[in-house]
C-alpha positions as CSV (number, residue, x, y, z in Angstrom):
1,X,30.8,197.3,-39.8
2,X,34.4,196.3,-38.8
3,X,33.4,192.9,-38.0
4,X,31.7,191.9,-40.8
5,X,34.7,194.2,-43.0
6,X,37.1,191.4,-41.0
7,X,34.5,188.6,-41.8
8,X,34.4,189.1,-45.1
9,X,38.3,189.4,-45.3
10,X,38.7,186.4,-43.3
11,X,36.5,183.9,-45.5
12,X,36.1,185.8,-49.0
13,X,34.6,182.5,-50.6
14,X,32.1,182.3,-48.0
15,X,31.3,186.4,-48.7
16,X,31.0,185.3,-52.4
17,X,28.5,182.8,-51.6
18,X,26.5,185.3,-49.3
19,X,26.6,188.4,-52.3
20,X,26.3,185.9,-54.9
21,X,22.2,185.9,-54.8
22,X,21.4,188.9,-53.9
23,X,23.0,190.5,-56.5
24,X,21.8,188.2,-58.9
25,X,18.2,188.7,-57.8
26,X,19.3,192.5,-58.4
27,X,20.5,191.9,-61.5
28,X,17.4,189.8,-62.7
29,X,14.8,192.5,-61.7
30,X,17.0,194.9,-63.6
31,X,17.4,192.9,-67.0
32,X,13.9,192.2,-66.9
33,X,12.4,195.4,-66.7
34,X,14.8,196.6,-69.7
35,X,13.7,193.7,-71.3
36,X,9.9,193.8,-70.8
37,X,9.5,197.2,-71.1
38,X,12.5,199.4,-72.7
39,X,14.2,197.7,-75.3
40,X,10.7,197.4,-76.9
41,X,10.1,201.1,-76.5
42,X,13.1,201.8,-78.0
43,X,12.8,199.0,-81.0
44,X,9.5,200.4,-81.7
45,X,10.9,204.3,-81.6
46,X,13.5,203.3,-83.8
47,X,11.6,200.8,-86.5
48,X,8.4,204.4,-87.0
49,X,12.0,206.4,-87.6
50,X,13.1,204.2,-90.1
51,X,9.3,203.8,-91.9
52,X,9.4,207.4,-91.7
53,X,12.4,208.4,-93.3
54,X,11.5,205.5,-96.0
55,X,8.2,207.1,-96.5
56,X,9.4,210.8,-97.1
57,X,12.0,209.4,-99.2
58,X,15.0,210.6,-96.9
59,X,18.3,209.0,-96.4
60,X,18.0,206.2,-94.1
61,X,21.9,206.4,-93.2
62,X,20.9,209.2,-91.2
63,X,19.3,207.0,-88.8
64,X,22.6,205.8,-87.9
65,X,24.6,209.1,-88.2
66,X,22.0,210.8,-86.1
67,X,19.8,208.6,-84.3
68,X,17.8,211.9,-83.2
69,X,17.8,213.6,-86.2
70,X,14.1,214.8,-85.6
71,X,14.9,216.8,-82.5
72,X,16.4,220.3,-83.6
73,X,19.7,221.7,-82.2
74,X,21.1,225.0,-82.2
């Protein structure tokens, strides 16, 4: 662990350049599972809220003021 601590000190644009894609590989299986799968999840949650509160004849501001204003607190 100390060499490659000295390595990386020694050549930090060559570290870079050996992070670089594996964190961007990281960060590409990340975005795209919050892309394929919940963002749409949460767009589809939110867009039945909104048809619902337009339905009953509710205030839709209270989407935004309390974006889970179904779920009951004490």
């Amino acid at each position: 662990m100390k060499n490659i601590r000295k390595l990386m000190i020694n050549y930090p644009l060559l570290s870079i350049g050996i992070l670089f894609p594996i964190c961007l590989v990281i960060i590409t299986g990340i975005m795209t599972i919050l892309l394929k799968y919940v963002l749409p999840v949460v767009l589809a949650f939110w867009m039945s809220s909104l048809i619902y509160t337009s339905i009953i004849g509710k205030n839709p501001i209270q989407n935004y003021t309390k974006p889970f204003w179904f779920i009951r607190y004490r």
